[in-house]
C-alpha positions in Angstrom: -10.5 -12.8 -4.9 -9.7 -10.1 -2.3 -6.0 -9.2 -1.5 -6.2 -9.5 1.8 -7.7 -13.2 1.6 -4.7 -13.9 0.3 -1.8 -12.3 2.4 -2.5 -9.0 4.8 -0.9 -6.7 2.1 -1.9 -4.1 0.2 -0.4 -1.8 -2.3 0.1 1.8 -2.8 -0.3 4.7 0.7 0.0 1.4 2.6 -1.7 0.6 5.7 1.8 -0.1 7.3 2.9 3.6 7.0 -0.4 4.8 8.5 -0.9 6.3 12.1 -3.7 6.2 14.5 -4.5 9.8 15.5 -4.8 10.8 19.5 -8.2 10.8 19.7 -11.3 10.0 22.2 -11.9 6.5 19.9 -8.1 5.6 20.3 -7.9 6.2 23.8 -11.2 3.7 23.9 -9.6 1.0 22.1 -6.2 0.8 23.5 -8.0 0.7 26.9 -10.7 -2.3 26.5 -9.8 -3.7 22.8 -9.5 -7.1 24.3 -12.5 -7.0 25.8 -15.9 -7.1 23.1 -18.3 -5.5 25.9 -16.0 -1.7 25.4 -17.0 -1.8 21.6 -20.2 0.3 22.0 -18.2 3.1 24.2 -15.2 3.4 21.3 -17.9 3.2 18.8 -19.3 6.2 20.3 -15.9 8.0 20.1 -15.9 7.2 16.8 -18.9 9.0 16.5 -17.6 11.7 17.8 -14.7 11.8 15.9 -16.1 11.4 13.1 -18.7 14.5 13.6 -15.7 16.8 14.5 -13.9 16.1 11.2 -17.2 17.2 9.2 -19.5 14.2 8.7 -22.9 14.7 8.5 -25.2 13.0 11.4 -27.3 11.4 8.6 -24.0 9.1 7.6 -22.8 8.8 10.9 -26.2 7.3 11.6 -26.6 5.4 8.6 -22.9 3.9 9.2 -22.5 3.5 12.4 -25.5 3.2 14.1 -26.8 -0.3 15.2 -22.9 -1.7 14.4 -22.2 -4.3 17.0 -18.5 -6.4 17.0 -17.9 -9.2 15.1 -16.3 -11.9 16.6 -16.3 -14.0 12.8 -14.1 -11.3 11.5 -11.5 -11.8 14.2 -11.3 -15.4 13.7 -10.9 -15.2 10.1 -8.1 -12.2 11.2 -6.2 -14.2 13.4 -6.6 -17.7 11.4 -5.7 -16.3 8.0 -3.5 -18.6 5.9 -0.1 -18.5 4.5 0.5 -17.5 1.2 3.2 -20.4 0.4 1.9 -21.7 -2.9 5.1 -21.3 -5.7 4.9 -18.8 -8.9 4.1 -22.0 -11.2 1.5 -23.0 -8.6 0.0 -19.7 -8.3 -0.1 -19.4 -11.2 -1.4 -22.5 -13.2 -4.4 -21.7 -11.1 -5.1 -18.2 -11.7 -4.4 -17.3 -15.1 -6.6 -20.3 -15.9 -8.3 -20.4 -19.5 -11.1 -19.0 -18.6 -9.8 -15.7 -17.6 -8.1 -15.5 -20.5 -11.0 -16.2 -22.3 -13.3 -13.7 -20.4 -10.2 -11.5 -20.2 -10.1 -11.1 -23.4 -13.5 -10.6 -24.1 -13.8 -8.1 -21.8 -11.0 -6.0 -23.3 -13.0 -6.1 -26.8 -16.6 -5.6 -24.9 -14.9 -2.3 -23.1 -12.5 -1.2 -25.9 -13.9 2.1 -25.9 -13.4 2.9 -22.4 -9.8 1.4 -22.8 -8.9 3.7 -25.5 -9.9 6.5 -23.3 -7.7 5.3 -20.8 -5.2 4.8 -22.5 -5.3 8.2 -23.8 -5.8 9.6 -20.1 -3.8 7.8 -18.2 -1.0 5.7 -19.9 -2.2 2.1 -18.4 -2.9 -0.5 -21.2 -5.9 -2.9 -21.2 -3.8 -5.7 -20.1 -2.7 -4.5 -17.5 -5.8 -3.5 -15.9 -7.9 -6.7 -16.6 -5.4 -8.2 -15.1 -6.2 -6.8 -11.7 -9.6 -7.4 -12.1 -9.9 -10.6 -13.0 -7.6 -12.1 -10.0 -9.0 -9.3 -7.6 -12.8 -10.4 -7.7 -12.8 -13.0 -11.2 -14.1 -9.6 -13.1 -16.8 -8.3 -10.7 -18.0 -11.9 -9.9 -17.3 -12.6 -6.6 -17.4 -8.9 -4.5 -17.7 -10.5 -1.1 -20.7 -10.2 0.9 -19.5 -9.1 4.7 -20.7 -5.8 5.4 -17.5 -3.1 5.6 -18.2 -1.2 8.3 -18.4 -4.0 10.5 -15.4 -5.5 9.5 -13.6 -2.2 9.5 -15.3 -0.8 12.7 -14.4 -4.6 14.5 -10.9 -4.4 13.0 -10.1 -0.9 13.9 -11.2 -1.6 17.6 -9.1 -4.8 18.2 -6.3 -4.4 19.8 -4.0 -6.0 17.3 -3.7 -3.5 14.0 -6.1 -1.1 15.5 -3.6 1.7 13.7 -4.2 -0.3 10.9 -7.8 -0.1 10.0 -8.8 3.2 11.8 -8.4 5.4 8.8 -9.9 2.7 6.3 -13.1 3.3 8.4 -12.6 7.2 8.8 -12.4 7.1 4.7 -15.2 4.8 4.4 -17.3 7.5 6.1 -16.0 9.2 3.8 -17.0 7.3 0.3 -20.2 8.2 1.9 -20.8 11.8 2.7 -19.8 12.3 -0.7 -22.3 10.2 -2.2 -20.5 8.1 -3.9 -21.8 4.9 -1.8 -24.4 4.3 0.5 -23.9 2.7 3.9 -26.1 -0.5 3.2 -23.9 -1.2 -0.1 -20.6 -1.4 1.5 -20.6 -4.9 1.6 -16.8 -7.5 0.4 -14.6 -9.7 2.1 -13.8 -9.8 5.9 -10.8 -6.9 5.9 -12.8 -4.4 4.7 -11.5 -4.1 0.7 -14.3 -2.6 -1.5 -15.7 -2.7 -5.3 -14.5 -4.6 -8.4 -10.9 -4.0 -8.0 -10.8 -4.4 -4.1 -9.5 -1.0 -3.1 -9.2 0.1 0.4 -11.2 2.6 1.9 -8.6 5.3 1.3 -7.9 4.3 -1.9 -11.7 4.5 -2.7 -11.9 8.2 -1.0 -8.3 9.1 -2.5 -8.5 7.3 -6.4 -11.6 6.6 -7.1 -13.0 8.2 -10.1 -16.2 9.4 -11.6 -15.7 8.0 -15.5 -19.0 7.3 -16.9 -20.0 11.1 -16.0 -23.1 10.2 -13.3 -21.7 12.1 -10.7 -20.5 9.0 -8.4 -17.9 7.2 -8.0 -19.5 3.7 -8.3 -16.7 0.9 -7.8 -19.5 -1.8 -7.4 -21.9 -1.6 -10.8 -19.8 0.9 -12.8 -17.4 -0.6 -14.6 -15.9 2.5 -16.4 -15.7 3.8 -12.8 -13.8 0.5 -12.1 -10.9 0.6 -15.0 -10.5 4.0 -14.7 -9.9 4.1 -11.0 -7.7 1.2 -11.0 -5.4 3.2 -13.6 -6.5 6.3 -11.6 -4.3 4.6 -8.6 -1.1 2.4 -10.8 0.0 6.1 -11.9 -0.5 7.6 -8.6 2.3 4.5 -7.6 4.5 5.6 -10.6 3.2 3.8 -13.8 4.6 4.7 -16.8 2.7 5.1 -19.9 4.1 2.9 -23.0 6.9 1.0 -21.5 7.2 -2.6 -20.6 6.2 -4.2 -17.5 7.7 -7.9 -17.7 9.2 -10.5 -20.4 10.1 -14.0 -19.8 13.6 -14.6 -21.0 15.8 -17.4 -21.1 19.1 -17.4 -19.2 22.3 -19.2 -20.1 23.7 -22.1 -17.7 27.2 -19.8 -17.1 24.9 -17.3 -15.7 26.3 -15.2 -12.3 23.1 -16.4 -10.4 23.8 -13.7 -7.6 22.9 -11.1 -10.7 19.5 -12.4 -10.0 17.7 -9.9 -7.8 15.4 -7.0 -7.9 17.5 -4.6 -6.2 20.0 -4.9 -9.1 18.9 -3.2 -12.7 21.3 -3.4 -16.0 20.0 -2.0 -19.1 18.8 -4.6 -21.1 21.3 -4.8 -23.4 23.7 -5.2 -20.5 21.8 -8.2 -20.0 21.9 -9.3 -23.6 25.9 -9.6 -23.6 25.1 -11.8 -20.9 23.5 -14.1 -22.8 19.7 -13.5 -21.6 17.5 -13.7 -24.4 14.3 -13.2 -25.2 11.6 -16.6 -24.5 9.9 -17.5 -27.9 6.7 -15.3 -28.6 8.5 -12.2 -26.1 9.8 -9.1 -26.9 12.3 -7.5 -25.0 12.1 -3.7 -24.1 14.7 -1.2 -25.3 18.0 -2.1 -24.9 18.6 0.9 -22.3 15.8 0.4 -20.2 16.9 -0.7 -16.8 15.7 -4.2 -16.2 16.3 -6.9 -13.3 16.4 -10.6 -14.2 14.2 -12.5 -11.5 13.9 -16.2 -10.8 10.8 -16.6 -8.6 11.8 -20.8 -8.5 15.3 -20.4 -8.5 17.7 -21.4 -11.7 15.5 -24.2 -12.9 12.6 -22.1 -13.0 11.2 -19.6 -15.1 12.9 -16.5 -15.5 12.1 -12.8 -16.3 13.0 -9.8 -17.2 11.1 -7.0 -14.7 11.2 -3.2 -16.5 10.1 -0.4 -13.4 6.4 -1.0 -14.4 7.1 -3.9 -12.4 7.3 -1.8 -9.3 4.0 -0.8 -9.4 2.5 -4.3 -9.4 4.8 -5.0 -5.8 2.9 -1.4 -4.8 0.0 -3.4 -5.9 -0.1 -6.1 -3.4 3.7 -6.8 -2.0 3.2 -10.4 -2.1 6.3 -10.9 -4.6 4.2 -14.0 -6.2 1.1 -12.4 -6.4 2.3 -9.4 -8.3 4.5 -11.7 -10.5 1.2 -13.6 -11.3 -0.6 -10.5 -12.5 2.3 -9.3 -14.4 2.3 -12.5 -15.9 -1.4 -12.5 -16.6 -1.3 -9.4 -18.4 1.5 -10.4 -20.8 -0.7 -13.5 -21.7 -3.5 -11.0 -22.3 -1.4 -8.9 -24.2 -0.6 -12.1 -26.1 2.5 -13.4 -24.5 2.6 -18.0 -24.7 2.0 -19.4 -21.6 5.2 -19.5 -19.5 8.0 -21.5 -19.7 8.6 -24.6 -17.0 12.0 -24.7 -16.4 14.3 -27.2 -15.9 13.0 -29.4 -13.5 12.2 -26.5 -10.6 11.2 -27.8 -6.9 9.3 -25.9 -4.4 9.7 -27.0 -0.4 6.7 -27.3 1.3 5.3 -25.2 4.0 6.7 -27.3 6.8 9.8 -27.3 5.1 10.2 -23.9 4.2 9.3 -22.8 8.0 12.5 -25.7 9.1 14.7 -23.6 6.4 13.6 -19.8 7.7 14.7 -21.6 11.6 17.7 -23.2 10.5 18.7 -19.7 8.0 18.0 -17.5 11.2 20.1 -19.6 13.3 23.0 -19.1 11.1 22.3 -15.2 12.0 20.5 -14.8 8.2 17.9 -12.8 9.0 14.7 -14.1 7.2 12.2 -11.8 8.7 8.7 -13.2 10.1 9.1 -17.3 10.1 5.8 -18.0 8.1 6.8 -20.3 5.7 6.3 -17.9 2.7 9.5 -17.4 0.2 9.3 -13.6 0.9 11.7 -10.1 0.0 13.4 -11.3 3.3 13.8 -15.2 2.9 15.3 -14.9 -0.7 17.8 -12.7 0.7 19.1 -14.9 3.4 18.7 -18.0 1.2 20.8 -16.5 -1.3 23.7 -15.1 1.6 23.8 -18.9 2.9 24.0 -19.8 -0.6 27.2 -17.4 -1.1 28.4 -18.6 2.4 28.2 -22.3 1.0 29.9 -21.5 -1.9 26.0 -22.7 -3.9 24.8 -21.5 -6.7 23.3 -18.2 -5.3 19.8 -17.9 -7.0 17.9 -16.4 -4.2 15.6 -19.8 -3.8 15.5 -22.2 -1.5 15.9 -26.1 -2.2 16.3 -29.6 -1.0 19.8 -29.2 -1.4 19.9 -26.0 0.8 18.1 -27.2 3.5 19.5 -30.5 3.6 22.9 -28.7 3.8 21.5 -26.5 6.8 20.1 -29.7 8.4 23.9 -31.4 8.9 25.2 -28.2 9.6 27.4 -27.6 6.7 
């Protein structure tokens, strides 16, 4: 399952801190981006552009030439879908048995490869299989759109054009070196690439040559895979042989404002608190700095997230996509299935868009009003919490918004 199917996010050198250069292609697309028939002129720029950074005319012609725009990848741009679905949702439907099962399997069939890893890089089996199974269901389901098409189309619209212009500059890249040929480039609509769906830069930047054959093959080498993707979780801070997540219990006289990323206690701190340990977990050393999240609010699951747990938001910065595959991988490192709380309720999409209105209304700034529980909608759910003297766990409920609705 590609990232970007799921929310326009992705992890790591992020396409939201990247830059279009001044060039001839730019200059194309910001002048006739709207309009379909100015695709073959930019294309040409980018042509030239990419012959004056070093590109060989044999790639340039084997990428490029022939590429017409693809109206099909703009619709599915512009009618992409919200990623509203709650943590137990999300998850009940992707950590399903089978991928634990084939998970699991996997880890034994590679264990080799993951010892080397682990030796080389720090990153556990787990945590890897993890990504790969809810990226593309282990190398099942790749995508079949060609890339360049999508990238080139993408790059040239007039809506993230910065956006994608360097993840086609790098797929040009992938291959001149030789990594990839033009004709194999083929995933989902945004452009994503191989087993663990890495960008184009990420390909050109992490990618690494494992089983010794002198490519980097993210498609059919599946060393080349695991190694790349722990290649790219150090490169966004991983470290080796410490904790990434634990599901806890919390008591009832919890402060629920302690809830929330941006505050870390050592875990002992959190222990004189009362948070222990869910049966089956471990909890990491008691000096570790750890933050206790609720991603359903006080009558939800709860956990314990270690500064591994960064790199899965570096990941994909959907906050309930990287909980998911931080969950996943404690299950595969043989965690029991998560607890269901107390009786936890999730608004529905309408709902939750009625809430982000009525919370920026109230001058709580929520962010984008997309009906997704993001960074920005926990943290003015849990000021109007504070405001109405609530209990101020970060998530929105029927209480909240019925508070909101009568203007309490």
């Amino acid at each position: 399952m590609s990232v970007l199917e799921v929310v326009m996010r992705k992890a790591g050198l992020r396409l939201l801190t990247m830059f279009l250069l001044a060039t001839a292609s730019g200059a194309a697309s910001a002048a006739s981006c709207n309009d379909p028939s100015g695709f073959p002129a930019w294309l040409d720029g980018v042509k030239r552009e990419a012959a004056a950074s070093g590109i060989s005319a044999a790639t340039i012609s084997s990428a490029l030439d022939g590429l017409t725009f693809a109206p099909d990848v703009i619709k599915k741009d512009r009618a992409q879908s919200v990623f509203a679905q709650s943590f137990l949702q999300f998850s009940d439907r992707m950590v399903a048995k089978y991928r634990l099962q084939q998970g699991a399997a996997l880890i034994k069939k590679y264990g080799n490869v993951f010892a080397r890893i682990q030796k080389d890089y720090g990153v556990p089996a787990p945590v890897i299989v993890g990504f790969w199974g809810l990226e593309t269901d282990f190398g099942a389901n790749l995508g079949d759109m060609p890339t360049l098409r999508s990238l080139a189309t993408l790059a040239y619209d007039c809506r993230r054009p910065q956006l994608f212009h360097d993840q086609l500059m790098a797929a040009l890249a992938v291959i001149e070196r030789g990594d990839l040929a033009a004709a194999q480039m083929k995933g989902p609509w945004a452009g994503e690439l191989g087993q663990v769906q890495f960008l184009a830069t990420h390909y050109r930047d992490f990618a690494v040559d494992y089983d010794g054959d002198g490519r980097r093959d993210l498609i059919n080498s599946v060393p080349d895979v695991l190694a790349s993707a722990a290649n790219l979780l150090v490169h966004e801070g991983w470290q080796a042989n410490q904790p990434w997540l634990t599901e806890v219990r919390v008591p009832a006289t919890m402060d629920w404002k302690e809830a929330d990323l941006s505050i870390q206690k050592p875990v002992s701190t959190w222990q004189q608190l009362g948070v222990v340990a869910a049966p089956g977990s471990k909890l990491g050393p008691a000096g570790m700095p750890a933050a206790l999240i609720l991603p359903m609010g006080r009558k939800g699951p709860a956990f314990l997230a270690y500064p591994n747990f960064n790199v899965y938001l570096e990941w994909n910065q959907s906050f309930v996509y990287a909980l998911t595959a931080a969950y996943f991988a404690t299950r595969l490192a043989g965690a029991p299935p998560v607890g269901r709380g107390s009786g936890a309720e999730s608004l529905s999409y309408k709902e939750t868009i009625e809430l982000q209105k009525l919370l920026d209304a109230r001058g709580h700034d929520v962010g984008k009003v997309d009906g997704m529980i993001g960074v920005g909608t926990r943290a003015a759910t849990k000021a109007m919490q504070i405001e109405l003297g609530m209990p101020a766990d970060s998530y929105p409920d029927a209480e909240l918004l019925a508070r909101l609705r009568a203007g309490n």
